[in-house]
N, C-alpha and C positions, 0 to 999 in steps of 0.2 A: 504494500500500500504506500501508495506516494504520498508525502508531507511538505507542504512548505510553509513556512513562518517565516510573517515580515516581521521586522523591528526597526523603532528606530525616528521614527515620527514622532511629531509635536507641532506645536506655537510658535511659531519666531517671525520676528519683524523684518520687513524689505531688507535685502541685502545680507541677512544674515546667511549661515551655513548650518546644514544637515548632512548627515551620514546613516543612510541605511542600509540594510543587515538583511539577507535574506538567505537560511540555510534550508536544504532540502535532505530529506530521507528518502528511501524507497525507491532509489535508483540507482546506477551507475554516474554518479554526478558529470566527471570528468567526460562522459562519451556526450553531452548535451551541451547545445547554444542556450545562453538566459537571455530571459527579457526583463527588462523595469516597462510595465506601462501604469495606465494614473485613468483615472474614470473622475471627473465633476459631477457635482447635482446635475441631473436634467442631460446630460451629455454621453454622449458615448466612452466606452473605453478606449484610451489611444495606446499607440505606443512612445516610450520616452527614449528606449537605449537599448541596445541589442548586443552581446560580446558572444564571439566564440569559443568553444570548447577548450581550447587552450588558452584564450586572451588575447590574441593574433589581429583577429578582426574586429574591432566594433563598431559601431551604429549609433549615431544622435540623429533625433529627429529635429529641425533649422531650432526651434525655441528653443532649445536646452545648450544647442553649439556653444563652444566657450566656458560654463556654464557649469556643467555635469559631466561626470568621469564616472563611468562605470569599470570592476575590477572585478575578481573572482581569484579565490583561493581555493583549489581542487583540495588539497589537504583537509582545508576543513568542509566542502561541500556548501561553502557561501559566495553569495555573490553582494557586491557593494553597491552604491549608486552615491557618489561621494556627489553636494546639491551648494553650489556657493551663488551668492552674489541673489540669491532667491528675491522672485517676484510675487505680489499678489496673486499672478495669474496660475504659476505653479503648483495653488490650491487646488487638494483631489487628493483622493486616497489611491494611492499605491499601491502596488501588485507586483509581486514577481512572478516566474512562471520560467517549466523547460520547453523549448520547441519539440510542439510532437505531430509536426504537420507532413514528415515525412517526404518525398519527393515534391509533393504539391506544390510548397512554398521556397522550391531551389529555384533561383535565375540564375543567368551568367553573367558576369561584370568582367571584363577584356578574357576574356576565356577562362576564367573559373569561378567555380560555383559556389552562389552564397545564397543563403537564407534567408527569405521576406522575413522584417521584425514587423509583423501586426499580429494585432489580438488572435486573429481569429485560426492561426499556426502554432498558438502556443495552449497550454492547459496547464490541469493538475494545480488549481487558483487556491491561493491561501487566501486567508481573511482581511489582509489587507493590512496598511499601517497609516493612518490617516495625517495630511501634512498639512497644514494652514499658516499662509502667508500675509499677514499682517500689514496695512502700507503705513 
């Protein structure tokens, strides 16, 4: 049975900084791509950040660029989402998640193959860690 638990959210005021915590059980941690994505009130779930299996490749979606650093330590079976310079908009609860989209969500970028980071290729959703940005 697959586990994931966020941590690591809170309160903080514009500009401030967050580090979140997301360890998974119930898999092979290391054979899997993580996501951070974030769902608002009334809004869809997006996605925030995307890293590979090794930490090789990752993924920000334009808002976060500059911004957010995503990391992953296979060791311990977590992944980061390190959150500076935060904005109001920011605001949303958090989710991690492994890609379990399978073929579906591989394209190819100058000839090798990488994995779509949206909601809808990844699963096995934790509860979430709720972040609010303050102006």
């Amino acid at each position: 049975q697959v586990q994931v638990v966020e941590s690591g959210g809170g309160s903080v005021q514009a500009g401030d900084s967050l580090r979140l915590s997301c360890t998974v059980s119930g898999l092979n941690f290391d054979d899997y791509e993580m996501g951070w994505f974030r769902q608002a009130p009334g809004k869809e779930r997006e996605e925030v950040s995307c890293i590979s299996w090794s930490g090789g490749v990752r993924y920000y979606t334009d808002s976060v660029k500059g911004r957010f650093t995503i990391s992953r330590d296979n060791r311990k079976n977590t992944v980061y989402l390190q959150m500076d310079s935060l904005k109001p908009e920011d605001t949303a609860m958090y989710y991690c998640a492994p890609y379990i989209g399978g073929d579906a969500g591989i394209y190819y970028s100058s000839g090798r193959p990488k994995r779509e980071c949206k909601p809808s290729f990844y699963g096995h959703w934790g509860q979430g860690t709720q972040v609010t940005v303050s102006s």
